[in-house]
N, C-alpha and C positions, 0 to 999 in steps of 0.2 A: 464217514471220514472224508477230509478235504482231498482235491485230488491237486499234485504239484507235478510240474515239470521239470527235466532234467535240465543241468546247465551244462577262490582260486589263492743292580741286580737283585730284588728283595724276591721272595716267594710272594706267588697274589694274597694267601693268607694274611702273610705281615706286611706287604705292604699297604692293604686293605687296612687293617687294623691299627696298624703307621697311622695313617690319616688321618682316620678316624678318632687316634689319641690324641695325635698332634690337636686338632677342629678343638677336641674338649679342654686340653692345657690352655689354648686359646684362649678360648670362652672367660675360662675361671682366673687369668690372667687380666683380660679384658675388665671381667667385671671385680675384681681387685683393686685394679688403678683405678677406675671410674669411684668405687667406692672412698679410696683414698685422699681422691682431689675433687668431690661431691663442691666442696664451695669455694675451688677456685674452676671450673670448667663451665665454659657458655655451651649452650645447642649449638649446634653443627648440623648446617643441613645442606646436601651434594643438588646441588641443582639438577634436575632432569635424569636424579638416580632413579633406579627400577621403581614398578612397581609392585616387587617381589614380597610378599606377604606369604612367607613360611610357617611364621610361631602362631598357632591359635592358644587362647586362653581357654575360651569357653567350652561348654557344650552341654547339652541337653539329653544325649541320646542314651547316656550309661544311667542317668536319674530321674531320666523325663524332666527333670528341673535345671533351669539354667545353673549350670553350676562351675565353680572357677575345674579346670581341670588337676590344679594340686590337691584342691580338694574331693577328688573322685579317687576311692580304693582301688582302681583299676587302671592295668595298662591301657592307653588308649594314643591310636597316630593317626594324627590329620592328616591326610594330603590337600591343600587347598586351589585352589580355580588356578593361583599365581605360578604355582609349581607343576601342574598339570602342563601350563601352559608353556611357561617356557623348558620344560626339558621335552613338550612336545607326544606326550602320554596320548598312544592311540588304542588302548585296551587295558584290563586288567592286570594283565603280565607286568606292564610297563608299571603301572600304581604300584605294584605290592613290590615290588623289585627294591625299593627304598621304605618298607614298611619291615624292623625285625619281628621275626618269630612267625610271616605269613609269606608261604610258598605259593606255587603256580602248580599244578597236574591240566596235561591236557585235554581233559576232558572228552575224548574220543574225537575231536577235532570240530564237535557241536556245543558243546557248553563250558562256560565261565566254572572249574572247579579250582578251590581254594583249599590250602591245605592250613590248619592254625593248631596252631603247637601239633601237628603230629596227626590231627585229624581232617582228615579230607572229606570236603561238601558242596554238596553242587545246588543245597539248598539255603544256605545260611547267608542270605541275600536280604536286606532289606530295603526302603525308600523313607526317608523324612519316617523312620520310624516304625513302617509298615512292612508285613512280609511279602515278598517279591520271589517266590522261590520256586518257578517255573525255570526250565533247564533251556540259557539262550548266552548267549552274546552282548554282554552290555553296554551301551556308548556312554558319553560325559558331556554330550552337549549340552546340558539343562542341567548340568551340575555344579552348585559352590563348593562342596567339596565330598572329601570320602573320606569315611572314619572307621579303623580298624579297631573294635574294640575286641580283647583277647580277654580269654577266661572264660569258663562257662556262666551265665548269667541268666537262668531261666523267669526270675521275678522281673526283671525288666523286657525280655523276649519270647516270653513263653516256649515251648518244644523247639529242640535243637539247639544252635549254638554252640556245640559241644567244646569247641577249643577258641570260639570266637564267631565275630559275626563282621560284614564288611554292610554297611549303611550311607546309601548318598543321601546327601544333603540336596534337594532344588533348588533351583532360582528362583527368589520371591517375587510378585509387583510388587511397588514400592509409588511414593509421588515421587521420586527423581529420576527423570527421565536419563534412560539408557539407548544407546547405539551404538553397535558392536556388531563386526562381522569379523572372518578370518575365513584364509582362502588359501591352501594350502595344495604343494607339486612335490611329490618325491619320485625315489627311486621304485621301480618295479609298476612304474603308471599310478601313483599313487596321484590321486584327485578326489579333493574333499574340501568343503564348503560347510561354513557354519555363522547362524546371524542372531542376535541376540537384541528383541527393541522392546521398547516397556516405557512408558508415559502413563502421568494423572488424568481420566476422563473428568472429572470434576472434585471438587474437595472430599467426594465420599466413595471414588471409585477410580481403582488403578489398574492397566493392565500388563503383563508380559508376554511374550511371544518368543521361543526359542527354537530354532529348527536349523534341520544336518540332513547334509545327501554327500555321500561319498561312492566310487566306484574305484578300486584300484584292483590291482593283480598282486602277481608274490614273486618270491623268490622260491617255491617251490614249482613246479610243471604244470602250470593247469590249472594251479589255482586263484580262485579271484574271491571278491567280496564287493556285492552293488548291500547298499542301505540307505534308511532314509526314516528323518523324525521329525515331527514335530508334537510341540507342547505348550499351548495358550493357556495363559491362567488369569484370574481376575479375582483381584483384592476389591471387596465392599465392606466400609462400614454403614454399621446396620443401625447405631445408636451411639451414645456416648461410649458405653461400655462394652460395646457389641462390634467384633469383626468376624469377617468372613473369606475362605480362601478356595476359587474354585479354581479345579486344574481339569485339565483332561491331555495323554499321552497316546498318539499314534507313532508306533516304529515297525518298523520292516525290515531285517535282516536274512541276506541268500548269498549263500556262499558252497564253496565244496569242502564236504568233511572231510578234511585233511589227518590220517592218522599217522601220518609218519614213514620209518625207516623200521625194518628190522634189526633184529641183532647177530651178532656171532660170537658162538665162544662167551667170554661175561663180558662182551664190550657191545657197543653200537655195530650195526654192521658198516665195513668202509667204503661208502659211496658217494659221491657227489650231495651237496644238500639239496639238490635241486630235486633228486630222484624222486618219482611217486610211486606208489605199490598199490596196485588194485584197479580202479579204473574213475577217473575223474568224473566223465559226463554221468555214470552211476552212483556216483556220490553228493549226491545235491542234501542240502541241508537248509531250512526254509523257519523263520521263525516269525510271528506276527501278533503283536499284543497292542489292544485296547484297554486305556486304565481311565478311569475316573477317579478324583479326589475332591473330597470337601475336608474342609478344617474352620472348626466354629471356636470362638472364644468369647468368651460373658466373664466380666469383673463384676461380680456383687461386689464388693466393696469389702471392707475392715479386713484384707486380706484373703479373700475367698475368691477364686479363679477356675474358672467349669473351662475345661476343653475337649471338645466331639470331633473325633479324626475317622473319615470314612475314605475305604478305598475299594474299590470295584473295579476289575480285572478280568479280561477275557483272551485269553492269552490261545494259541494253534502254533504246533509245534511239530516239525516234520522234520527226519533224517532215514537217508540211507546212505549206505556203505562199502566197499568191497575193499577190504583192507589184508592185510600179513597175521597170521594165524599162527606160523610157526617161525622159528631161528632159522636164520640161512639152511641149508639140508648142504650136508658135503658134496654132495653131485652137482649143486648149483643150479640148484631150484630151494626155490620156497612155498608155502601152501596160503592162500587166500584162502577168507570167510568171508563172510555177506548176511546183513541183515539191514530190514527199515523197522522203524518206531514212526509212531503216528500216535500226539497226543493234543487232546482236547482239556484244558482246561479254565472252570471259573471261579474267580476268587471275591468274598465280601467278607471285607472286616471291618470292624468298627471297634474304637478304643473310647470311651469315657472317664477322663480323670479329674476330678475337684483338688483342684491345690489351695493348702491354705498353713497360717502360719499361727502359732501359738504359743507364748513363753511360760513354761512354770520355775515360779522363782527364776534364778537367773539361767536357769537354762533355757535355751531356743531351740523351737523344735519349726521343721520345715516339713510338712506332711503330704503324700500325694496316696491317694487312693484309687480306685479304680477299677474300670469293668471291663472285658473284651468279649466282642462273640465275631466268629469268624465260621466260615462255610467253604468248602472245597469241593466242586462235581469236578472229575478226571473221567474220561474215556479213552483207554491205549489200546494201540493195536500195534504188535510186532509180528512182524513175520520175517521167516529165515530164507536166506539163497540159497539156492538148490542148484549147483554145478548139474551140467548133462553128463552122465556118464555113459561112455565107450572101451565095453570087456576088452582088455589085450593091451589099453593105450596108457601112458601117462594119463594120470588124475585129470580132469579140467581146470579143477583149479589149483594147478600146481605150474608156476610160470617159471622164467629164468631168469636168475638171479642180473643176468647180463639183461634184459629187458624184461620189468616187473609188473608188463600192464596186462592185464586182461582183456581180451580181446571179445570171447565167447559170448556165447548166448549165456543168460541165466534169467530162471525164475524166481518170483518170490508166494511163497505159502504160510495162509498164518498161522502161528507158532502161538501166543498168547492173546486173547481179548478179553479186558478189564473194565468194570466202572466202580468207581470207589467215591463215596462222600466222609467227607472227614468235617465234623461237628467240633467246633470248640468254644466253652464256654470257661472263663478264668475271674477271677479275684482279686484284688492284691493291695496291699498296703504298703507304705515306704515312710520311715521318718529319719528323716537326717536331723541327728543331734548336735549343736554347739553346746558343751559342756561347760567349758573356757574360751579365749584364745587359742589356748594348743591344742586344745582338746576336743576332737570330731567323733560321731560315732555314725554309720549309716546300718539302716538295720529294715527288712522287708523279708515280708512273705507272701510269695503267691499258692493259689489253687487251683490248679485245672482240671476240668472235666473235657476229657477227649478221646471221639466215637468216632472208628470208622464202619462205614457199612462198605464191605466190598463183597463183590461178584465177580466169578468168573465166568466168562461169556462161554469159553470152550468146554467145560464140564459142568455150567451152571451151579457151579459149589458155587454158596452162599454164608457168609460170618459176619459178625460183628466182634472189632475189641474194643473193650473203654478201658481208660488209666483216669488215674486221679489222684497224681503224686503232688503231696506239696513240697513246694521248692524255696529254701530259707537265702537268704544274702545278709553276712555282716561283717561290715568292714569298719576300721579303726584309722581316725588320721589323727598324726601327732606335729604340730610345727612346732619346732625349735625357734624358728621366726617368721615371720609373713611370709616370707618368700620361697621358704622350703617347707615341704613333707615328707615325714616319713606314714609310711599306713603299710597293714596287714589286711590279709581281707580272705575269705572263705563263701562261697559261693557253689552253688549247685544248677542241671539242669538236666534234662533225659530226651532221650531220641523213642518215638513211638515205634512197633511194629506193623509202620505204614506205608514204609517206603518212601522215597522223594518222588517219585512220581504216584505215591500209591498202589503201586501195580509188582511189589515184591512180598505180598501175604502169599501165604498159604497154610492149610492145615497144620502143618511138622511145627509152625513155629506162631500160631495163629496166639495161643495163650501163654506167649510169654511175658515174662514183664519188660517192661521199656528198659531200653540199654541208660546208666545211667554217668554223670559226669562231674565228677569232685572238681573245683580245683582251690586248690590253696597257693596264695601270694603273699610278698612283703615286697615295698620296693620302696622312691624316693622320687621327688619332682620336686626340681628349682627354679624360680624364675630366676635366672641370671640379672638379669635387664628384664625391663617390660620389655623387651621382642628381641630376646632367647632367653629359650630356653633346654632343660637336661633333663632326663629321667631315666630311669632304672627299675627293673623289677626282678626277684626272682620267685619263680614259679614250680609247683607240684599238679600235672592235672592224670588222676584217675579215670579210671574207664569201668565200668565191671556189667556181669551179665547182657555179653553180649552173644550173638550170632553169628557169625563169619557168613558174610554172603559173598565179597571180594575171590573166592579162591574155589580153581576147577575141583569137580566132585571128586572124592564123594566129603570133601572137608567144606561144602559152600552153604552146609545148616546145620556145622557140626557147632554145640552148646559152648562157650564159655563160661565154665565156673570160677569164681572169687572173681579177684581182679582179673583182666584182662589185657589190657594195656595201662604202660605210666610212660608219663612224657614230663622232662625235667629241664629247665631252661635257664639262661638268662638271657636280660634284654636291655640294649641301652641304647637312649636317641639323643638326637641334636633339632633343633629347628631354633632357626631367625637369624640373625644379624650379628655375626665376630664384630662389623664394625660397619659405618654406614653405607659402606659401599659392596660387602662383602657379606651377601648372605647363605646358609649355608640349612641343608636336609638329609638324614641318614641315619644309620643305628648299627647297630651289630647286635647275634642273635647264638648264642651256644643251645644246643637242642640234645635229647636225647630222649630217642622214643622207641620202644621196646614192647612186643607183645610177652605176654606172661601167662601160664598158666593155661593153655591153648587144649583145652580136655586131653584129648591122648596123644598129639600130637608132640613128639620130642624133638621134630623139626623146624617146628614156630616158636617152642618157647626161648624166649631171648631174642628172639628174631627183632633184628631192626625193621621198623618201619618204610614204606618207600616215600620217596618225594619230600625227607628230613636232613638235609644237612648237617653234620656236626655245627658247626662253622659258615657264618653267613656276616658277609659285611656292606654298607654301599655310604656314600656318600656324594651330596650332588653338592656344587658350587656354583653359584653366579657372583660377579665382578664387573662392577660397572666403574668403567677406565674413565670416562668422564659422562659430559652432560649427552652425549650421542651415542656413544659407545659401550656396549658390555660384553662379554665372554662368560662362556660355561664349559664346568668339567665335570662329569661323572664318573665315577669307580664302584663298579658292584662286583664284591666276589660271593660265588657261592660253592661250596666243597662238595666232594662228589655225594652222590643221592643214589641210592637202592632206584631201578627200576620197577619192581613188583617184590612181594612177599615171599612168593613161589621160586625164586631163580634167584641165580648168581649175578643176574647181567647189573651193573654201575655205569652211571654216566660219571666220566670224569669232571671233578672241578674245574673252574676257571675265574678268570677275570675278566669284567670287559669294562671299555673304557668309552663313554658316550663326550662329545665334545658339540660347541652349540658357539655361533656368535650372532648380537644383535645389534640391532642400526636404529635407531629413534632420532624418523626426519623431523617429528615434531610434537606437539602434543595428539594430532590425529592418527598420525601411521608407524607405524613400527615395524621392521621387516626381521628376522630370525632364521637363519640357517642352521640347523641342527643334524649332527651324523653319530648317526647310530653304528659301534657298534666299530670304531674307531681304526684300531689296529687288523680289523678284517678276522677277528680272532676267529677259530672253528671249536663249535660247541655245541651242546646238545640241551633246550633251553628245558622239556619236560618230557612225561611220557607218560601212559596211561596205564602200560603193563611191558612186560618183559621185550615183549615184538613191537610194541608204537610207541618208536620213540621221534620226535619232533627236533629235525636240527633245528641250530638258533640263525639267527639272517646274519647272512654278510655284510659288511660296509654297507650301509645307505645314507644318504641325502635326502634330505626334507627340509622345503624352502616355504615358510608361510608369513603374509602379509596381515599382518593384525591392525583392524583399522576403527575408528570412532567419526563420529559422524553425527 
C-alpha cells in the first residue's frame, strides 16, 4: 500500500416554479410569432453577444450513434463548456444543481456521489463513453461537456446505471488552432488556473493540450483542496479512411475529508457552517489516476464504420477520517469514529463497434453491433480507529459539542483486506428503425458475462460470482412534426454483487443474483427554434432483489424480496435562446422514491428514500445588455430531503440565488465576476447519513479572466 501524508413574497417552491413557467410561456410565445411572421422577419444578429451555447442537438452516448437528441427515447441534459463556464461550475454539485431528476450526496467528503432518480452511486461515472468508476473528485478542465442521461440503460453501459449515468465528453484535437486560458481569484483563497492550446502539426496530425492546478481553502475550518491536470491528446490520420485519437490523463487531487455537521433532534445541529468535527490534519484524502485512451476509426465504405475505443486506467486512492458518529448527546458532547481505506485500482476496457446502415423496402435501419471486454485488479485495505481508553474517564472520542475537535492520540488497525478481479465480457446489438417520418423504433439487446474473483486477505475466504443477465432496450419515437417527439421507451440494467469498490462480498450474500433495474418512460422533446429547446418525460424506475448494505446491523444483509424500491417522476427542461440576447438553462423535477417491501422490516416499508426531494427547480439566465456587457441570474430550489433511511433527521428546503456579471474588452479577453450564493442564504447543501451533514457556503465571490490568444 501507498504511504500518504497528513495535511480544506412568493414561496422558493412557487417562485422557483414561477420562472421556470414564465422561461417556458416564453419560449412557446417566441417561437409562435417567429413561426407567424417566418417571411416577413430578417436575421438579427447582436454584435459581440455571448458565446453562450446552451441547447445541444446531438449526441452519441445514449446510441453510440450520432443521433438528433429528439430522436433518443431517453431523458437526456447537456451541460455544455458555455454554461460551465459562465455560471463558473467548480465541481459536480455545481453541474447537476441545474440538471432535473439528479441530486448531490456527500459522499463522505472523498467522493463525487450522485443520486438519479432515487438511486445513489458513486460508481456510475463515465468518460467519452468509457467507465470511470473509481471513488474521487472530478474536475472539467478537459471537458466539452457533461451529459446526464437518466433511466437505466444497461445495453448501452453495461453493469450499473441504475437510475442514470453522468458521462463527460473531452476536448478533441482538431486542425483549428485553439488558445485558451482562464485564471480565476475568489473567496476563501480560491486560486485556479486553467489553459487550453491545440494546433495542426501537419495536414495528417493534430494536437491538444489541456491542463489545471488550483490551490484554494473553504469556508469550512481547515479545509483546503491543492489539484493539478493535465491531458495531451494527438489526432492522426492514418489513411483516407483511417483516424486515430491518442490521449493520456495525469490528475492529482488532496484535500481534507470534510464530513460535515452533526445533527439534533430531526434537524442539523445549530452551529456555525464553519464548525469541523473530528480532526482536520487526520483527515487527509489523496486521489491519483493515470488513464490512457486510444480511439481508432476505419470507414470501409457503402456505409460500414469500425470503431475501437481503448482505455487504460491506474487509478490510487486514499482516505482517512475522524468524523461525528452520533447526534448531538444532551450533556453536550458528541461521539467520533475513525477509519482509513486505502485502494488500488486498474482498469482495461475496450469497446468494438461496426456501424452500418441498411434499408429494407422503405424502411431504414441504422445498426450498431458490438463487443466489450473489460478487467478490473482492486486491492483495499481499511482499517478502523481505535480511541485510547482510560477506566473512570469520559470516552476519548467523545468531545464537546462547544469545541468538536479531537485532540488525542489514535491508532489505526486493519479491519478488512481485499483483492477482487472483475472479468467482463459483453455483446450487443442495436437497430434504430425509421419506419416513416413519424415513426422510430430503437430496439437492442446486450449479454454480459461478468466474474468476480475475490479474496479476503484477513480470513483468506476465497469465491467467485458470475451473472449473465441479458439486458433488452426498446423505445418508440413518434413526431407529429420535425421538430417534436413524443416516444415511450422501457429499458433495463443490473448492479452485480461486487461492490463499487469490490470489496463489499461476502459469503451471507456471495450467491445472490444481481439487484436489478426497470425503468419505464414516456416523454416529449421540441425544438422550439434551432437553439431552444423543451423536453419532458415521465418516469417509473423499479428496483428488486436487492441487499440492504446502506443500514447499521443487523438489517446491513438483511434480503429484499419482490420489489424493493420505486422511484416515480417527472422532469421538464429549458435550454437555448428566449431571444438573441437572452439565453436561458433549467428544469424542474417531481420525485418520489420509496423503499417497499423491506423483508420484515415494518420500519422501511414506505420509507422515503434519502437525498430525493419531492420538489426540485433551477434555472439559470444570461443577458447580454449590449456588445461589452452581460448579466447572470440563477435560482435553484431544492425541497427538503431525508438525511438517512434510519432517522428522522431532514434537511430543510431552500432557495438560493447565484448572480454573475461579464465585461468583453474584446474579442480576446473577457472578465466575469460571479457570486455564489447571493442573498447569504443558510442551508445545508447534502449529507451522507443522519450525523454528516455538509452546510452549503455563504456568500462568495469569484472573479475569473477568460482569455484567447
Amino acid at each position: 500500500m501507498s504511504s500518504h501524508s497528513s495535511f480544506t413574497r412568493l414561496t422558493p417552491i412557487a417562485a422557483a416554479v414561477h420562472v421556470f413557467a414564465a422561461t417556458v410561456f416564453a419560449a412557446a410565445g417566441s417561437a409562435a410569432m417567429a413561426q407567424s411572421t417566418t417571411a416577413t422577419l430578417k436575421e438579427v444578429t447582436v454584435i459581440g453577444a455571448s458565446e453562450a451555447q446552451y441547447d445541444v442537438k446531438t449526441s452519441s452516448t445514449a446510441t453510440k450513434t450520432d443521433t438528433l437528441l429528439r430522436d433518443t427515447p431517453q431523458a437526456i441534459t447537456v451541460v455544455t463548456k458555455e454554461l460551465m463556464r459562465d455560471v463558473s461550475m467548480q465541481n459536480l454539485s455545481d453541474v447537476v444543481r441545474y440538471v432535473p431528476g439528479v441530486q448531490i450526496a456527500q459522499g463522505e467528503g472523498n467522493r463525487d456521489t450522485a443520486v438519479f432518480r432515487g438511486n445513489s452511486s458513486t460508481s456510475d461515472f463515465f468518460i467519452d463513453g468509457i467507465r470511470d468508476d473509481v471513488q474521487y473528485f472530478r474536475d472539467f478542465y478537459n471537458i466539452d461537456s457533461v451529459e446526464a442521461v437518466k433511466g437505466a440503460n444497461a445495453m448501452i453501459f453495461g453493469r450499473g446505471g441504475s437510475g442514470g449515468v453522468i458521462n463527460r465528453v473531452t476536448k478533441q484535437p482538431g486542425w483549428t488552432p485553439v488558445r485558451q486560458a482562464s485564471f480565476t481569484l475568489g473567496e476563501f483563497n480560491l486560486r485556479r488556473a486553467t489553459v487550453d492550446v491545440g494546433q495542426a502539426v501537419s495536414s495528417h496530425a493534430a494536437f491538444r493540450v489541456n491542463a489545471m492546478t488550483e490551490r484554494s481553502d473553504s469556508y469550512r475550518d481547515g479545509v483546503f483542496v491543492k489539484r493539478e491536470g493535465i491531458n495531451p491528446t494527438l489526432a492522426v490520420r492514418l489513411g483516407q479512411h483511417t483516424n486515430a485519437v491518442l490521449g493520456y490523463e495525469y490528475f492529482h487531487d488532496e484535500r481534507v475529508a470534510d464530513r460535515g455537521i452533526t445533527s439534533q433532534g430531526n434537524r442539523p445541529y445549530n452551529t456555525d457552517d464553519s464548525t469541523f468535527f473530528g480532526n482536520q490534519a487526520l483527515s487527509p484524502t489523496e486521489a491519483r489516476a493515470h488513464a490512457f485512451s486510444a480511439v481508432l476509426d476505419h470507414d470501409f465504405g457503402n456505409g460500414f464504420t469500425l470503431r475501437n475505443r481503448t482505455r487504460v486506467a491506474d487509478y490510487d486512492k486514499f482516505y482517512q477520517n475522524i468524523y461525528p458518529s452520533s447526534a448531538a448527546r444532551p450533556d453536550g458532547y458528541v461521539d467520533l469514529g475513525a477509519y482509513s481505506n486505502d485502494t488500488q485500482r486498474k482498469n482495461i476496457f475496450n469497446q468494438t463497434d461496426l456501424f452500418f446502415n441498411f434499408n429494407t423496402g422503405s424502411i431504414q435501419h441504422k445498426i450498431v453491433t458490438g463487443l466489450e471486454l473489460g478487467r478490473q485488479e482492486t486491492e483495499n485495505l481499511r482499517q478502523n480507529g481505535v480511541f485510547p481508553v482510560v477506566p473512570g474517564t469520559i470516552p476519548a472520542n467523545r468531545v464537546r459539542l462547544a469545541d468538536p475537535v479531537y485532540r488525542g492520540a489514535i491508532t489505526f488497525t486493519p479491519s478488512t483486506t481485499n483483492e477482487g478481479t472483475a472479468d467482463v465480457l459483453s455483446v450487443y446489438i442495436q437497430d434504430q428503425i425509421e419506419l416513416t417520418e413519424q415513426w422510430q423504433i430503437v430496439a437492442g439487446l446486450r449479454a454480459d458475462r461478468f466474474t468476480v474473483d475475490f479474496t479476503n486477505r484477513a480470513t483468506n475466504e476465497r469465491f467467485e460470482v458470475k451473472d449473465t443477465p441479458l439486458s433488452p432496450r426498446l423505445g418508440l419515437v413518434y413526431k407529429p412534426f420535425e421538430a417534436l417527439s413524443l416516444y415511450g421507451s422501457y429499458s433495463e440494467t443490473f448492479v452485480p454483487r461486487a461492490g463499487e469498490q469490490l470489496a463489499s462480498l461476502n459469503a451471507n450474500v456471495a450467491s445472490f443474483e444481481p439487484e436489478q433495474f426497470t425503468n419505464m418512460e414516456i416523454g416529449a422533446k421540441w425544438d422550439v427554434r434551432p437553439d431552444l429547446s423543451l423536453t419532458a418525460a415521465i418516469y417509473q424506475l423499479d428496483r428488486s432483489n436487492v441487499v440492504l448494505s446502506a443500514f447499521p446491523p443487523p438489517l446491513e444483509s438483511t434480503l429484499i424480496e419482490g420489489d424493493a424500491q420505486t422511484s416515480k417522476g417527472v422532469e421538464l427542461g429549458v435550454a437555448g435562446k428566449i431571444t438573441p440576447a437572452w439565453s436561458v438553462f433549467g428544469g424542474y423535477a417531481y420525485q418520489s422514491a420509496q423503499l417497499s417491501k423491506v423483508g420484515n422490516s415494518a420500519v422501511l416499508n414506505g420509507a422515503d428514500l434519502p437525498h430525493v426531494p419531492k420538489h426540485m427547480a433551477s434555472l439559470w439566465n444570461r443577458y447580454d445588455l449590449d456588445a461589452n456587457w452581460g448579466a447572470g441570474l440563477g435560482l435553484s430550489y431544492r425541497g427538503a430531503v431525508n438525511a438517512g433511511i434510519t432517522g428522522p433527521v431532514v434537511l430543510p428546503g431552500y432557495t438560493r440565488v447565484d448572480t454573475a456579471l461579464f465585461y468583453k474588452f474584446n474579442n480576446q479577453y473577457q472578465l466575469q465576476a460571479n457570486i455564489e450564493n447571493l442573498l447569504n442564504k443558510r442551508y445545508y447543501a447534502s449529507a451522507h447519513s443522519n450525523n454528516n451533514i455538509t452546510p452549503g457556503s455563504p456568500r462568495a465571490l469569484r472573479v475569473t479572466l477568460n482569455a484567447k490568444f
